[in-house]
PDB file of N, CA, C and O in Angstrom:
ATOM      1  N   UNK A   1      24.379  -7.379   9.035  1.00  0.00           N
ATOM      2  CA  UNK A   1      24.713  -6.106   9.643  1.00  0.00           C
ATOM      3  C   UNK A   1      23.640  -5.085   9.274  1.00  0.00           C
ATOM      4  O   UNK A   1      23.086  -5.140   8.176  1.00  0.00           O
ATOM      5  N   UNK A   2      23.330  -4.110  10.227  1.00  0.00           N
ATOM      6  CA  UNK A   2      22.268  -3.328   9.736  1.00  0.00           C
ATOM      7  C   UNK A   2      23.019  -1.657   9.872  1.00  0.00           C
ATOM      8  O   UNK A   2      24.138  -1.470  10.348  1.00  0.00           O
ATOM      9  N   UNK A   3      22.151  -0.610   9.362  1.00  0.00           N
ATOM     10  CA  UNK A   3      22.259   0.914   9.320  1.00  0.00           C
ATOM     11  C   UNK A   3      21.989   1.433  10.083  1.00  0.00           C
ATOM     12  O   UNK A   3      21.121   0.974  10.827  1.00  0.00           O
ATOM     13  N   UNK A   4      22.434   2.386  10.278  1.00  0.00           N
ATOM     14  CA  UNK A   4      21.807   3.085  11.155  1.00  0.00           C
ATOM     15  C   UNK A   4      21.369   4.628  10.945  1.00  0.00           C
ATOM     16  O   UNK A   4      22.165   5.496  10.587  1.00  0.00           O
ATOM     17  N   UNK A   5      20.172   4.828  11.180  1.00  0.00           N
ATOM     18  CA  UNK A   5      19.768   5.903  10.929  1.00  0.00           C
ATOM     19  C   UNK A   5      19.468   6.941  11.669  1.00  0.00           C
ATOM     20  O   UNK A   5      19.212   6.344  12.714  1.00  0.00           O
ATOM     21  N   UNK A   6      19.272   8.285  11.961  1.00  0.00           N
ATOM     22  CA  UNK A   6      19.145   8.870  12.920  1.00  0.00           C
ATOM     23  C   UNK A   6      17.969   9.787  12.442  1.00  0.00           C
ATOM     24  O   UNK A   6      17.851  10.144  11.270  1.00  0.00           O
ATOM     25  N   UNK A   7      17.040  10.167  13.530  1.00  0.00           N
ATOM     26  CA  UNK A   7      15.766  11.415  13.340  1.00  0.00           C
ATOM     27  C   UNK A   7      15.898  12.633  14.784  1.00  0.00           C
ATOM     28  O   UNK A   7      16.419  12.587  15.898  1.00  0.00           O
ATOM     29  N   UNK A   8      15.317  13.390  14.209  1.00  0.00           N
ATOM     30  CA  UNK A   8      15.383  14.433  15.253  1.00  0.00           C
ATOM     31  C   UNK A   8      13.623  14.670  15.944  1.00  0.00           C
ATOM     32  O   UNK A   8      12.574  14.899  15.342  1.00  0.00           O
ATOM     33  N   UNK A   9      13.800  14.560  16.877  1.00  0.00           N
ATOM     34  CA  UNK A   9      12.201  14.623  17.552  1.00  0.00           C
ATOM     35  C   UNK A   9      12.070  15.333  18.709  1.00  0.00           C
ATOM     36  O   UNK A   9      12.895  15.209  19.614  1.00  0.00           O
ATOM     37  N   UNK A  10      11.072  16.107  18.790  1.00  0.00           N
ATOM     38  CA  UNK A  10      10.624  17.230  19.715  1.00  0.00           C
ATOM     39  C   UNK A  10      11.321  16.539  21.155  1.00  0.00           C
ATOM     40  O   UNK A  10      11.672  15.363  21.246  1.00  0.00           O
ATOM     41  N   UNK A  11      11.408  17.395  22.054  1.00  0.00           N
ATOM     42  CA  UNK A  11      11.348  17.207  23.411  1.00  0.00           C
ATOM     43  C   UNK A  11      10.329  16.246  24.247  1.00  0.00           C
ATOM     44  O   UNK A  11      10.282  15.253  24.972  1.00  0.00           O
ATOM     45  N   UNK A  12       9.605  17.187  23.667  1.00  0.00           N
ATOM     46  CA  UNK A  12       7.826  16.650  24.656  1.00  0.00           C
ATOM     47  C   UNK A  12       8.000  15.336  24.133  1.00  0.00           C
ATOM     48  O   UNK A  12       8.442  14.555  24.976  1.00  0.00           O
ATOM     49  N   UNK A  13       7.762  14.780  22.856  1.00  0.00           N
ATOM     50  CA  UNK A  13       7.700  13.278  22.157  1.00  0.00           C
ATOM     51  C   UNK A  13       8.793  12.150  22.707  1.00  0.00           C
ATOM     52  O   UNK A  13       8.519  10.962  22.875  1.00  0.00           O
ATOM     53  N   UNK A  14      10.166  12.800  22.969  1.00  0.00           N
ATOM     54  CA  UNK A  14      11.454  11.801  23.547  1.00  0.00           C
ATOM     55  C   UNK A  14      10.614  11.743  25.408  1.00  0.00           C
ATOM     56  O   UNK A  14      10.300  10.708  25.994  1.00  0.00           O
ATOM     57  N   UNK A  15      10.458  13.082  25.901  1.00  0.00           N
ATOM     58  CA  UNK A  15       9.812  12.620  27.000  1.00  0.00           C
ATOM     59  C   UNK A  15       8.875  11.367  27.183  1.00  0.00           C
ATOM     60  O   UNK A  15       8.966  10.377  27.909  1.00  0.00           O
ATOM     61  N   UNK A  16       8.053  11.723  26.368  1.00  0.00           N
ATOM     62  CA  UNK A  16       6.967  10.506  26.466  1.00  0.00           C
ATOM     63  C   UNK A  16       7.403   9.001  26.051  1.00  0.00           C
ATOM     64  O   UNK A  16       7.051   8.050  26.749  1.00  0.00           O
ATOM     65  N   UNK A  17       7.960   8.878  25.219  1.00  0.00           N
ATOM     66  CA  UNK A  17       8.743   7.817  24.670  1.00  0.00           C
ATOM     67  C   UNK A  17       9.694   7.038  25.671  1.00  0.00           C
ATOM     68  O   UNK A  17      10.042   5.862  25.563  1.00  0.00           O
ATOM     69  N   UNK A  18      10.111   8.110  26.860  1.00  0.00           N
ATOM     70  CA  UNK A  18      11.042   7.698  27.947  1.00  0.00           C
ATOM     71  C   UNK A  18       9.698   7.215  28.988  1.00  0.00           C
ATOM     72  O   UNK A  18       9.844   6.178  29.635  1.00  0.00           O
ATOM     73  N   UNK A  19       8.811   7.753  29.078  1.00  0.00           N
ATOM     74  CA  UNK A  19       7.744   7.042  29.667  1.00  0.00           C
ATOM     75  C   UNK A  19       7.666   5.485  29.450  1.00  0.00           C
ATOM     76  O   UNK A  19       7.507   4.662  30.351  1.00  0.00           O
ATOM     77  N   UNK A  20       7.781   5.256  28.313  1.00  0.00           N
ATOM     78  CA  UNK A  20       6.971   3.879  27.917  1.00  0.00           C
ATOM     79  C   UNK A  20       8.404   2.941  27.823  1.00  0.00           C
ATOM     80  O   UNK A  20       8.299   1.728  27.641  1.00  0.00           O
ATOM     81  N   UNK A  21       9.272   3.357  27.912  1.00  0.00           N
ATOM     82  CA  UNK A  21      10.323   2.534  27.114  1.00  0.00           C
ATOM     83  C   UNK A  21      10.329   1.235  27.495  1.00  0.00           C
ATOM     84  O   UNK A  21      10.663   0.428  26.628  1.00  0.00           O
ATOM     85  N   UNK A  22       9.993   0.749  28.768  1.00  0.00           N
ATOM     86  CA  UNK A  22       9.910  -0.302  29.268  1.00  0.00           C
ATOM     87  C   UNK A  22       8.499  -1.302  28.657  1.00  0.00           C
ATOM     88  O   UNK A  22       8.084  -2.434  28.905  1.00  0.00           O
ATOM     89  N   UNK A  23       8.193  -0.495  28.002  1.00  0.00           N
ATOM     90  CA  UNK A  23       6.932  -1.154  27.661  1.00  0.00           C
ATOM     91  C   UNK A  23       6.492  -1.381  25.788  1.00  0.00           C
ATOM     92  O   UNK A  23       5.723  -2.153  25.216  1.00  0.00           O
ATOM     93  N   UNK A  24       7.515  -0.171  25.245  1.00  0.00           N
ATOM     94  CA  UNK A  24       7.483  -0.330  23.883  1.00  0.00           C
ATOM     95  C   UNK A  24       9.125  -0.575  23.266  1.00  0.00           C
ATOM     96  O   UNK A  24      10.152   0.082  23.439  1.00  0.00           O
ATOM     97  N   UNK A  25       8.905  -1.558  22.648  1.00  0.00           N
ATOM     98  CA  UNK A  25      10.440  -1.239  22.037  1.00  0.00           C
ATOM     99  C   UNK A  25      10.276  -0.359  20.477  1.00  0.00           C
ATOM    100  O   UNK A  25       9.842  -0.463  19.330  1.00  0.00           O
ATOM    101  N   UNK A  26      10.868   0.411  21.275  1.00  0.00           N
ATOM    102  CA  UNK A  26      10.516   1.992  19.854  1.00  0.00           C
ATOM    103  C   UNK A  26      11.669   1.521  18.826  1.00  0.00           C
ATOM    104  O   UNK A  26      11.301   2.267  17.919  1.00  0.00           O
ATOM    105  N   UNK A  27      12.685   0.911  18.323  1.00  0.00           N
ATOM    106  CA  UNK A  27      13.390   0.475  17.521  1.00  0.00           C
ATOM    107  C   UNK A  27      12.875  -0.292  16.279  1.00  0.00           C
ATOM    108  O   UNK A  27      12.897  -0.088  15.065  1.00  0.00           O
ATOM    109  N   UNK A  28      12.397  -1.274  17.107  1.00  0.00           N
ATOM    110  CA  UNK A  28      11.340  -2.547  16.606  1.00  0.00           C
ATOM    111  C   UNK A  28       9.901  -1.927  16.131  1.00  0.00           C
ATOM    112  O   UNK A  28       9.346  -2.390  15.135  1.00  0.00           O
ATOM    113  N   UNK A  29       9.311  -0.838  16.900  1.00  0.00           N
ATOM    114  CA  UNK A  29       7.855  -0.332  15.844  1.00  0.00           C
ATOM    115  C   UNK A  29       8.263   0.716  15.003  1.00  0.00           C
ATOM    116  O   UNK A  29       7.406   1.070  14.193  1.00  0.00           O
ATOM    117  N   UNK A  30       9.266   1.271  14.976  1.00  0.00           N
ATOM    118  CA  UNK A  30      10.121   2.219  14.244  1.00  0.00           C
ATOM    119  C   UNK A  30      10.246   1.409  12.663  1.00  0.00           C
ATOM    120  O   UNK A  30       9.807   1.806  11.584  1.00  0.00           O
ATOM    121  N   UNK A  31      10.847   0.407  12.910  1.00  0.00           N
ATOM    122  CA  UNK A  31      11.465  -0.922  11.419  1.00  0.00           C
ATOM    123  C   UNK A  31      10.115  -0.714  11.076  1.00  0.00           C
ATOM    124  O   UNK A  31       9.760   0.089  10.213  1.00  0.00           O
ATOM    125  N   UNK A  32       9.162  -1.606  11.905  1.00  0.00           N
ATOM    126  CA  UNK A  32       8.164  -2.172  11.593  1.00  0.00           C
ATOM    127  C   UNK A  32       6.996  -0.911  10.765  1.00  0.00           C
ATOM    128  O   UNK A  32       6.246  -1.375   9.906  1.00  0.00           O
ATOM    129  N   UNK A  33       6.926   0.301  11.007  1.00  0.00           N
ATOM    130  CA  UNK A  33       6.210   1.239  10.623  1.00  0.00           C
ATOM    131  C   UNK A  33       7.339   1.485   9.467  1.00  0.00           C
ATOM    132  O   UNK A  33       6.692   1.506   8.421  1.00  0.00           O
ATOM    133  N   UNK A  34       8.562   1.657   9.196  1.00  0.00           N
ATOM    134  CA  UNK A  34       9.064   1.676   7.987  1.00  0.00           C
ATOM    135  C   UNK A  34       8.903   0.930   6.707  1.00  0.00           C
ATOM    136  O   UNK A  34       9.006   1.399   5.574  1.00  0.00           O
ATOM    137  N   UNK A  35       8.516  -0.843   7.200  1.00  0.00           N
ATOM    138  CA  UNK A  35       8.525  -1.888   6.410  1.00  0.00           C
ATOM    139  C   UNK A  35       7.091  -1.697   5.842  1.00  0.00           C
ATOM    140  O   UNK A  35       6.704  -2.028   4.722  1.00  0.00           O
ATOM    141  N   UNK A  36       6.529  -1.225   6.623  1.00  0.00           N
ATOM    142  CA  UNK A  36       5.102  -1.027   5.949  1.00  0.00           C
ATOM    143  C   UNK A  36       5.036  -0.104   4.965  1.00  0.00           C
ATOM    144  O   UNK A  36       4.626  -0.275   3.817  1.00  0.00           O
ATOM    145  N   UNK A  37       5.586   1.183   5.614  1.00  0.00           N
ATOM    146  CA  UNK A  37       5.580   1.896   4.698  1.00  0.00           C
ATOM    147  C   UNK A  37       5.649   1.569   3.486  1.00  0.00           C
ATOM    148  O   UNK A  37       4.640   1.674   2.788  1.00  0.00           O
ATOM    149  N   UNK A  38       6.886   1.085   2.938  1.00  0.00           N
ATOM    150  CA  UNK A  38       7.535   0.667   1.880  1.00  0.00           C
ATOM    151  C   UNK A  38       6.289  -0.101   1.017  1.00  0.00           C
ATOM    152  O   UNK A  38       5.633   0.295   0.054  1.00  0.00           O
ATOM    153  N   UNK A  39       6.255  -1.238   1.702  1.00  0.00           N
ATOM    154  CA  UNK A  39       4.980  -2.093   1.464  1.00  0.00           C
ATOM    155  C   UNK A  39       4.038  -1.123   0.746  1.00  0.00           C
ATOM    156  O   UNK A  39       3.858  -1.221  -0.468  1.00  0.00           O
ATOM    157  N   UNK A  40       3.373  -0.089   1.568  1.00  0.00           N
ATOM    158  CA  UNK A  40       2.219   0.314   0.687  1.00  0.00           C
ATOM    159  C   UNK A  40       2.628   1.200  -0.251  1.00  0.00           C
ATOM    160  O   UNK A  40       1.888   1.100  -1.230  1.00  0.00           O
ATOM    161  N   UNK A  41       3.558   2.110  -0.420  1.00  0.00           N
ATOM    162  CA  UNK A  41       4.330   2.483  -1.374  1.00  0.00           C
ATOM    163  C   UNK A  41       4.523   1.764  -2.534  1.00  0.00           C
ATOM    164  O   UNK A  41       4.349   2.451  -3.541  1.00  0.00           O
ATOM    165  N   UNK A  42       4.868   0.444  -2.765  1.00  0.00           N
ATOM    166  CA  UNK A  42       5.053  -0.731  -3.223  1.00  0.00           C
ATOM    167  C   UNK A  42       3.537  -1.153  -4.286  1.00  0.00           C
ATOM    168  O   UNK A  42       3.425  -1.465  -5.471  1.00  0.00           O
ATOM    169  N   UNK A  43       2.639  -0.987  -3.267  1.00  0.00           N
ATOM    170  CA  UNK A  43       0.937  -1.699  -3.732  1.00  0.00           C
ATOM    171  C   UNK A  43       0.400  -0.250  -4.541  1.00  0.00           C
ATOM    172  O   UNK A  43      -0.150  -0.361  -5.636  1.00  0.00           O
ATOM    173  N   UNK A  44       0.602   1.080  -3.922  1.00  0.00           N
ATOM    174  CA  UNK A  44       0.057   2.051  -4.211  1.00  0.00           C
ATOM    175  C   UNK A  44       0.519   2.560  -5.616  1.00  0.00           C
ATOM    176  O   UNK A  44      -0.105   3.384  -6.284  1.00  0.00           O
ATOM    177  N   UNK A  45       1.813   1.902  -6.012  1.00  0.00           N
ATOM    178  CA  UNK A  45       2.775   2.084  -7.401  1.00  0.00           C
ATOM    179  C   UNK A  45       2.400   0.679  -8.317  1.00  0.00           C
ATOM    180  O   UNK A  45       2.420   0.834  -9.538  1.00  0.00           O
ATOM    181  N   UNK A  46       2.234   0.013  -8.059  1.00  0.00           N
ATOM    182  CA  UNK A  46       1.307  -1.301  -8.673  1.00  0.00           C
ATOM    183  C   UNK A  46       0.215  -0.999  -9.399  1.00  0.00           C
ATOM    184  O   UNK A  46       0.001  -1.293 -10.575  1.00  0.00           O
ATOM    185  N   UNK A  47      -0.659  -0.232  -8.443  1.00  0.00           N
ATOM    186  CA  UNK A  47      -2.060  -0.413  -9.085  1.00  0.00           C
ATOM    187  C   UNK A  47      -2.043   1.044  -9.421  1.00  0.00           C
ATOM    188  O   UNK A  47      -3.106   1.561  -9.764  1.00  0.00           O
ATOM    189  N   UNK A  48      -1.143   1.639  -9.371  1.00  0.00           N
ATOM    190  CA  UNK A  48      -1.106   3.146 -10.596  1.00  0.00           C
ATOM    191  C   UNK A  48      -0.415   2.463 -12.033  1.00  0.00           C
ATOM    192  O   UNK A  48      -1.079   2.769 -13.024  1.00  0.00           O
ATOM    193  N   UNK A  49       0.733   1.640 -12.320  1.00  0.00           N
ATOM    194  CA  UNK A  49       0.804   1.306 -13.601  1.00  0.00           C
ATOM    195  C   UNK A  49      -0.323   0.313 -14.299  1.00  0.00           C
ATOM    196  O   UNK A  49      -0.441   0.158 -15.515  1.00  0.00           O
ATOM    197  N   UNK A  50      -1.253  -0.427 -13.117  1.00  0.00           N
ATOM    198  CA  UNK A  50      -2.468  -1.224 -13.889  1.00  0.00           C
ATOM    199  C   UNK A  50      -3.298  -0.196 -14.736  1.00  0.00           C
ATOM    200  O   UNK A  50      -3.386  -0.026 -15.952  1.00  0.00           O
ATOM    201  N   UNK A  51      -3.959   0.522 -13.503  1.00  0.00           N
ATOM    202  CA  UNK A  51      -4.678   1.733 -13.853  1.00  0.00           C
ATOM    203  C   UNK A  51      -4.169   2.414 -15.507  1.00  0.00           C
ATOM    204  O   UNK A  51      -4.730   2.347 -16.601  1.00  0.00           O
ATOM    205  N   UNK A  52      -3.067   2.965 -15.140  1.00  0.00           N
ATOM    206  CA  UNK A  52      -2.274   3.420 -16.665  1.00  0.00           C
ATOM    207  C   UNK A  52      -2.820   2.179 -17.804  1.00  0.00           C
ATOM    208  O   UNK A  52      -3.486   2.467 -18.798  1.00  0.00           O
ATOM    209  N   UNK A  53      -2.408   0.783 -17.455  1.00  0.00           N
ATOM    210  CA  UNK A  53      -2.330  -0.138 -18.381  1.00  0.00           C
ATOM    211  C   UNK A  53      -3.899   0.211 -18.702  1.00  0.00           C
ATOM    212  O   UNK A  53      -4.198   0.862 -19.703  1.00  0.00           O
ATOM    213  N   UNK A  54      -4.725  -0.199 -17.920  1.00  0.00           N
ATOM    214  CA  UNK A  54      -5.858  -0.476 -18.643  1.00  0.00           C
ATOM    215  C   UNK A  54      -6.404   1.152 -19.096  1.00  0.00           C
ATOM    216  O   UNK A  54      -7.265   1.359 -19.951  1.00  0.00           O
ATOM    217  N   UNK A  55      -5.866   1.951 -18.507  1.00  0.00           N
ATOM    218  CA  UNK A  55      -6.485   3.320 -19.880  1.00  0.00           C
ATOM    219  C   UNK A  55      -6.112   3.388 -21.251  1.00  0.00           C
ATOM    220  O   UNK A  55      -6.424   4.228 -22.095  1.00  0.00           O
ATOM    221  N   UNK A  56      -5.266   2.190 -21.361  1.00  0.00           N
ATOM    222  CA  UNK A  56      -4.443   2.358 -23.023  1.00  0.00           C
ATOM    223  C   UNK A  56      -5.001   1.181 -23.867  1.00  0.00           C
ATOM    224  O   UNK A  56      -4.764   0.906 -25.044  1.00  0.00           O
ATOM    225  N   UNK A  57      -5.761   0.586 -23.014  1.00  0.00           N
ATOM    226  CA  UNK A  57      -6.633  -0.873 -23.594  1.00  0.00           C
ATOM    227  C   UNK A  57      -7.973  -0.302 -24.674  1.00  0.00           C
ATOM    228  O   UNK A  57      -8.667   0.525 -24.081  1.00  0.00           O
ATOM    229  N   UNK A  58      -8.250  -0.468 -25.515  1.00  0.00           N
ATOM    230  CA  UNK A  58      -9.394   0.082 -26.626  1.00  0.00           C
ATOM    231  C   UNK A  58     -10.881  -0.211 -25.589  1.00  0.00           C
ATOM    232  O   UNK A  58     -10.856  -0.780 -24.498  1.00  0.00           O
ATOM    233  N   UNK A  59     -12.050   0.317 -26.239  1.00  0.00           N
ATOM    234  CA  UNK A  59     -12.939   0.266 -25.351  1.00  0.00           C
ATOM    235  C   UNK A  59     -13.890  -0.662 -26.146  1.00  0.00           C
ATOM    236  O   UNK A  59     -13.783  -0.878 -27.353  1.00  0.00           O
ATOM    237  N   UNK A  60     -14.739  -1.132 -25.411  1.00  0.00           N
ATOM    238  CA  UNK A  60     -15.293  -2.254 -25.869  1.00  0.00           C
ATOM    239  C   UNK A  60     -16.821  -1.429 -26.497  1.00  0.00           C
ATOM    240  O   UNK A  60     -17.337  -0.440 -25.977  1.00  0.00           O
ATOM    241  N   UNK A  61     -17.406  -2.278 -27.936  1.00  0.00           N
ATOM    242  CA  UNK A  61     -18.749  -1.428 -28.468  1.00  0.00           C
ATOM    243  C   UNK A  61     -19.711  -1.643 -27.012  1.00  0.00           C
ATOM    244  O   UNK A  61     -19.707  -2.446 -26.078  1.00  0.00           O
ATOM    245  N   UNK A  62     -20.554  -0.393 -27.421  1.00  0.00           N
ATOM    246  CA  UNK A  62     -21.725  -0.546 -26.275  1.00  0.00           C
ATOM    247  C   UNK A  62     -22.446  -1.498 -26.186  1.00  0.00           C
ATOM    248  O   UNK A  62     -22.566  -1.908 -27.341  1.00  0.00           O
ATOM    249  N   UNK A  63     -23.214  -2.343 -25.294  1.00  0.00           N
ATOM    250  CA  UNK A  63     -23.900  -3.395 -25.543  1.00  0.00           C
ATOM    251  C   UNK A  63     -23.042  -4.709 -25.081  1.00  0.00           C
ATOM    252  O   UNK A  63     -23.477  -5.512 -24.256  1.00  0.00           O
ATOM    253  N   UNK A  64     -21.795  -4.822 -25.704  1.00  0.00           N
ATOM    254  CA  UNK A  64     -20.756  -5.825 -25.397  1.00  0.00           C
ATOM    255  C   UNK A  64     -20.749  -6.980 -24.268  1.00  0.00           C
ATOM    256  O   UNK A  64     -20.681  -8.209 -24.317  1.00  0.00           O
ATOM    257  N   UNK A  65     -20.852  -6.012 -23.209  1.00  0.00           N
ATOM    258  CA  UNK A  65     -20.923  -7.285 -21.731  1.00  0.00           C
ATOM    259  C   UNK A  65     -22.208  -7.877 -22.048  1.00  0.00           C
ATOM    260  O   UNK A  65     -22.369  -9.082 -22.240  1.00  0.00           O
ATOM    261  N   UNK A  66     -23.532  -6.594 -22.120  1.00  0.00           N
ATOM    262  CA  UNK A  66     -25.352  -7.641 -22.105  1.00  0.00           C
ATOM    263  C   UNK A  66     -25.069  -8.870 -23.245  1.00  0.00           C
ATOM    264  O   UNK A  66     -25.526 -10.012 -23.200  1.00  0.00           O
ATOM    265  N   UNK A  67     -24.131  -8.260 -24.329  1.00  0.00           N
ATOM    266  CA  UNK A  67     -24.279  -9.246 -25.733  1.00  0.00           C
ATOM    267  C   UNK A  67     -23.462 -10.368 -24.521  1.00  0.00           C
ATOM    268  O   UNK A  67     -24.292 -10.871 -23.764  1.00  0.00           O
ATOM    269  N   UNK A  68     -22.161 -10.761 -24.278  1.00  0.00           N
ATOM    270  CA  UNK A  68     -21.494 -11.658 -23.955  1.00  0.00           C
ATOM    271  C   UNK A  68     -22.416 -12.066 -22.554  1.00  0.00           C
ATOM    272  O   UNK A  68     -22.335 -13.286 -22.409  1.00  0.00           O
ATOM    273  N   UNK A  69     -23.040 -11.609 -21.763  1.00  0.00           N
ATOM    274  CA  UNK A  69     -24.193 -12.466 -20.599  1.00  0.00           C
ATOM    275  C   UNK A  69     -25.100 -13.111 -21.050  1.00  0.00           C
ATOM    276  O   UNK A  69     -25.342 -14.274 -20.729  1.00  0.00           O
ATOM    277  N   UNK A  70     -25.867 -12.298 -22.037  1.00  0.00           N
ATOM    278  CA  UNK A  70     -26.429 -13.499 -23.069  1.00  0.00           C
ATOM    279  C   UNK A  70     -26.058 -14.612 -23.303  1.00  0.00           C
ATOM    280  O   UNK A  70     -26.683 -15.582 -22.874  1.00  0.00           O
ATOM    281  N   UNK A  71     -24.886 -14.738 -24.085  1.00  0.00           N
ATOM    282  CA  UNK A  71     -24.240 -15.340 -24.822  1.00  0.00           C
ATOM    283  C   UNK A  71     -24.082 -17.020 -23.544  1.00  0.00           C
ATOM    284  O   UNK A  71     -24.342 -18.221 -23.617  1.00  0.00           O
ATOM    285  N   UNK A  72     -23.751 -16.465 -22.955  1.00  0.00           N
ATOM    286  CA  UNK A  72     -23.171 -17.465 -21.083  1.00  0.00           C
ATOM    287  C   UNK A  72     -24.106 -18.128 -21.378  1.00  0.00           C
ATOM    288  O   UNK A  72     -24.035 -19.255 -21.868  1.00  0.00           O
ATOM    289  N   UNK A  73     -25.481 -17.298 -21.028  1.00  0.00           N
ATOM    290  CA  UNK A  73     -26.428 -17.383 -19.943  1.00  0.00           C
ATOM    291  C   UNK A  73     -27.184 -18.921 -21.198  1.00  0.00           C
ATOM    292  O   UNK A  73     -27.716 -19.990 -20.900  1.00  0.00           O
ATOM    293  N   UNK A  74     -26.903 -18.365 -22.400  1.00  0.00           N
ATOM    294  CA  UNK A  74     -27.764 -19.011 -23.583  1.00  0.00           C
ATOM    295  C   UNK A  74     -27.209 -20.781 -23.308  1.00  0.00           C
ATOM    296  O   UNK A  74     -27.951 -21.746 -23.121  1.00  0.00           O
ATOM    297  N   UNK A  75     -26.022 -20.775 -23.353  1.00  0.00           N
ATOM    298  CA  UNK A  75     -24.933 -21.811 -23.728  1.00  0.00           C
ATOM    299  C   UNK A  75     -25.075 -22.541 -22.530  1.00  0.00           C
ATOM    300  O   UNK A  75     -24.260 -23.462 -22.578  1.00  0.00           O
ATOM    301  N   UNK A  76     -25.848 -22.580 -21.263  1.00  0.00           N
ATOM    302  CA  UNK A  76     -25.659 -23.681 -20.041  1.00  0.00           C
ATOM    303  C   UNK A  76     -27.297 -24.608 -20.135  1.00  0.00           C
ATOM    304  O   UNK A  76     -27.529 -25.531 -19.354  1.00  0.00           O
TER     305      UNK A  76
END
């Protein structure tokens, strides 16, 4: 079973919308622009607690990565 939700939208916009109806199902890109939403809402709250995570990570001495490419580069 699903919800139902209701929005309020200009005149001019329901006009145009009555234009196309035969051609868009506004219900279905309505979900579909919601589900996304969510979605990037979702990714955009992800990689803000990484971000957080790795500002609380200690920092590595200077030199560190050239020392450890060395280190690779020595060992093959």
């Amino acid at each position: 079973m699903s919800n139902i939700i209701s929005i309020r939208i200009p005149p001019e916009i329901k006009r145009e919308m009555d234009k196309l109806k035969g051609e868009i199902n506004w219900s279905e890109e309505i979900r579909e622009f919601i589900k996304k939403k969510i979605e990037e809402y979702k990714k955009k709250n992800a990689l803000q607690e990484v971000v957080s995570f790795i500002q609380t990570l200690p920092t590595a001495p200077k030199g560190t990565a050239q020392k450890l490419l060395r280190e690779d580069r020595d060992s093959h």
